[in-house]
C-alpha positions as CSV (number, residue, x, y, z in Angstrom):
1,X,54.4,56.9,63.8
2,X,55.8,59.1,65.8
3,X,55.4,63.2,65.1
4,X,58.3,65.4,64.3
5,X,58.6,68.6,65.8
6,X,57.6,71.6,64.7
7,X,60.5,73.3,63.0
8,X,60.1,77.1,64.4
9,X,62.7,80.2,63.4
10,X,63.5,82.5,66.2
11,X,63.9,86.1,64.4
12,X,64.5,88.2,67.4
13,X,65.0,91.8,67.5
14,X,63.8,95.4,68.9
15,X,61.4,95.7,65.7
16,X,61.7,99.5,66.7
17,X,59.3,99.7,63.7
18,X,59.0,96.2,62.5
19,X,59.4,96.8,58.4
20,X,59.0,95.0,54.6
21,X,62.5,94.1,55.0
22,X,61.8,91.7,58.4
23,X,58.7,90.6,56.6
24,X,60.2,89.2,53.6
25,X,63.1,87.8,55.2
26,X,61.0,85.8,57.0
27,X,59.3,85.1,54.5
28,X,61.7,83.7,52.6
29,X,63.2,81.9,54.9
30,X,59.5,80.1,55.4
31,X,59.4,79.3,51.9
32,X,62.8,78.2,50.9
33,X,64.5,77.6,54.7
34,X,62.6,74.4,55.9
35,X,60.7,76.0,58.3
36,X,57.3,75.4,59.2
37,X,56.8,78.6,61.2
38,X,58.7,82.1,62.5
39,X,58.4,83.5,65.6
40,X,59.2,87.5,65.9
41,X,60.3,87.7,69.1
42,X,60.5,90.8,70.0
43,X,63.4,92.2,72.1
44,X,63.4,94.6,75.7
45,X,66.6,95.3,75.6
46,X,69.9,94.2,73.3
47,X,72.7,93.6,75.8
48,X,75.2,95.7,73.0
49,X,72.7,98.1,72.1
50,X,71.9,99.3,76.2
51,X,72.1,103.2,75.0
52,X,69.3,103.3,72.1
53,X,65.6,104.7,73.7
54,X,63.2,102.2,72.7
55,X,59.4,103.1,72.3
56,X,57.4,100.7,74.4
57,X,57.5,97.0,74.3
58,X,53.7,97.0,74.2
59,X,53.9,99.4,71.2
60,X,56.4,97.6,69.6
61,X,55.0,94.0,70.4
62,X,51.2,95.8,68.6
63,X,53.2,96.9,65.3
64,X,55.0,93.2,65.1
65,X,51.2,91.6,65.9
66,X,49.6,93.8,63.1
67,X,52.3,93.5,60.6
68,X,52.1,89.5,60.9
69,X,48.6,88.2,61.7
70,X,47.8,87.7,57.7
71,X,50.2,84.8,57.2
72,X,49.3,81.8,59.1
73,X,53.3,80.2,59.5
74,X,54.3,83.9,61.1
75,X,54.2,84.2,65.0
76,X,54.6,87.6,67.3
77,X,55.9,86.4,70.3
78,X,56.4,88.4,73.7
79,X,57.9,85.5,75.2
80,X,61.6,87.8,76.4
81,X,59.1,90.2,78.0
82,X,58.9,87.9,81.4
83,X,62.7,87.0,81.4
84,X,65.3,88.7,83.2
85,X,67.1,91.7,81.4
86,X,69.6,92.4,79.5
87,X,68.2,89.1,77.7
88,X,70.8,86.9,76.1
89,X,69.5,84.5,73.2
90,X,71.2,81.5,75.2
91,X,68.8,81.7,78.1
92,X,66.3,82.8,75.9
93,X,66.4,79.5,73.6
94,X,66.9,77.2,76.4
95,X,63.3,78.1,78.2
96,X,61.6,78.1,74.8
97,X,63.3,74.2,74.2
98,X,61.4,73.7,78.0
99,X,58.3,75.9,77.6
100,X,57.7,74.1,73.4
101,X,58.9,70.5,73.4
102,X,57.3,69.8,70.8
103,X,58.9,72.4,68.4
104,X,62.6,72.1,67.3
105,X,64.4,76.0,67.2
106,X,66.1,77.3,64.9
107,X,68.0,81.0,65.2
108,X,67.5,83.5,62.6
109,X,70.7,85.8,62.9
110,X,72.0,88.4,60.5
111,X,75.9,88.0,58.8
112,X,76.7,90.9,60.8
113,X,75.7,88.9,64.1
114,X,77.4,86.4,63.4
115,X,81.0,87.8,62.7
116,X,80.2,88.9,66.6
117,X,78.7,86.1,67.5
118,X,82.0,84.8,69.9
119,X,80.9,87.8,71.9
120,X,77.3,86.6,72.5
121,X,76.7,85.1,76.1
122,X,77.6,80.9,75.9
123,X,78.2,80.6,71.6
124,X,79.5,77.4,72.0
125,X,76.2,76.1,73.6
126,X,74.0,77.9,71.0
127,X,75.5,76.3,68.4
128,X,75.8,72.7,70.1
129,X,72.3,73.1,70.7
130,X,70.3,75.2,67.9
131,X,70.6,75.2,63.8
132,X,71.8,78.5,63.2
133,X,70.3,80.6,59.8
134,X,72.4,83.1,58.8
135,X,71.1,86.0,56.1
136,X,73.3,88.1,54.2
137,X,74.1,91.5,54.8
138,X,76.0,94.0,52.7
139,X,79.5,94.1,53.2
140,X,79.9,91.3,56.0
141,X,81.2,88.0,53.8
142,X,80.6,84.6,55.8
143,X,83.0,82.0,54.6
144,X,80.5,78.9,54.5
145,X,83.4,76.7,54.7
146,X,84.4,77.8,58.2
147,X,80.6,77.4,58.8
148,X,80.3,74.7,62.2
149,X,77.6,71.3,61.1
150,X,74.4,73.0,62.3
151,X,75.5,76.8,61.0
152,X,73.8,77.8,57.6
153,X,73.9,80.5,55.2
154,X,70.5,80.7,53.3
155,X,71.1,83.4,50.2
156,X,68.0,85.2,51.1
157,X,67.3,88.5,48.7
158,X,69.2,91.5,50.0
159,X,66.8,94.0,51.6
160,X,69.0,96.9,53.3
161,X,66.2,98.3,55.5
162,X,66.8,99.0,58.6
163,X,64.3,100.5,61.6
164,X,66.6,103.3,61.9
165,X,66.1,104.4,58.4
166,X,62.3,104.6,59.2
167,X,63.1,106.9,62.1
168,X,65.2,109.0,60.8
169,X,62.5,109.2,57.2
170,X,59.0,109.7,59.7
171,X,61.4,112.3,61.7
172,X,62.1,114.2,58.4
173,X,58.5,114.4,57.5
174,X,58.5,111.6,54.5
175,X,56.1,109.5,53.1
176,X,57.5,106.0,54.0
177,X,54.3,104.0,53.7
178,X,55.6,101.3,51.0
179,X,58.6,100.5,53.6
180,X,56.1,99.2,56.1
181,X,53.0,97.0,56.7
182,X,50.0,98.8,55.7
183,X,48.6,98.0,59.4
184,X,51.9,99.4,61.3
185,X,52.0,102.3,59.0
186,X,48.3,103.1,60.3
187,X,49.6,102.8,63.9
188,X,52.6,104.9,63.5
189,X,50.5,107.9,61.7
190,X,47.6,107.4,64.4
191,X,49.3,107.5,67.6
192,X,52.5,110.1,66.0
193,X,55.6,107.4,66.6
194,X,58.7,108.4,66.3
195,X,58.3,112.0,65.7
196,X,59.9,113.4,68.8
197,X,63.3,111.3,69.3
């Protein structure tokens, strides 16, 4: 009898910090979505986003590593690190399909992605190619009935974290710590992140 692939979510992103709200997303979407495993890919540079200062892929690429190595169906991946840049999630998909074989991808975008999604680089061969799980976000409806075959919206629980609210919060001098994994929280207070943008 033949073996099915491995059905692995592509959650992509800067992770510039990685936080609870990625975490249980992912989560989630482990438990409830069908998939077997997530990889956090994690992002050099978003092709609309070419103005924000990043702190290090290495940096970034430790946090997602430390946040995720307790839970065995959760994956930090560096793979976009060795591609050309900008990176667009087309090109990206298509050499993990030829790197994996034996894993069937699935994107992991956010309702707010995907009302731009007709801007990404080659939609229409995304969405021929790759199931598509969308999460909700706060004021960005998705009509599921518009939704195209392999296009999904999973009712994950609303978390309205973002990384930028973590910035801003460890700029300010707060206390954060229950926002983030124990481990990244350790690494932002040992090596002083984010204190000087």
């Amino acid at each position: 009898m033949e073996e099915r692939p491995i059905r692995t979510g592509i959650f992509g992103g800067t992770f510039n910090p990685v936080h609870i709200g990625h975490l249980a997303l992912a989560n989630y979407l482990c438990e409830y979505a069908g998939l077997d495993e997530i990889w956090f890919l994690v992002t050099p540079q978003n092709p609309f986003k070419k103005d924000i200062r990043l702190l290090d892929d290495s940096l970034r690429l430790q946090m997602v590593q430390a946040a995720v190595c307790s839970y065995p169906r959760f994956k930090a991946s560096d793979f976009e690190f060795n591609l050309p840049r900008p990176s667009y999630t087309v090109e990206t998909l298509n050499r993990l399909s030829e790197a994996y074989p034996d894993r069937d991808f699935s994107l992991i975008i956010g309702a707010d992605n995907w009302q731009e999604f007709h801007r990404w680089k080659s939609p229409d061969e995304i969405i021929r190619k790759y199931r598509i799980l969308i999460y909700p976000r706060v004021n960005y409806p998705i009509d599921t009935a518009s939704l195209p075959e392999k296009v999904q919206l999973i009712e994950t629980p609303l978390l309205e974290v973002s990384s930028t609210f973590i910035r801003q919060a460890i700029r300010a001098g707060k206390d954060i710590r229950y926002f983030l994994h124990p481990e990244v929280y350790r690494i932002i207070k040992k090596k002083k992140l984010y204190l000087n943008e």
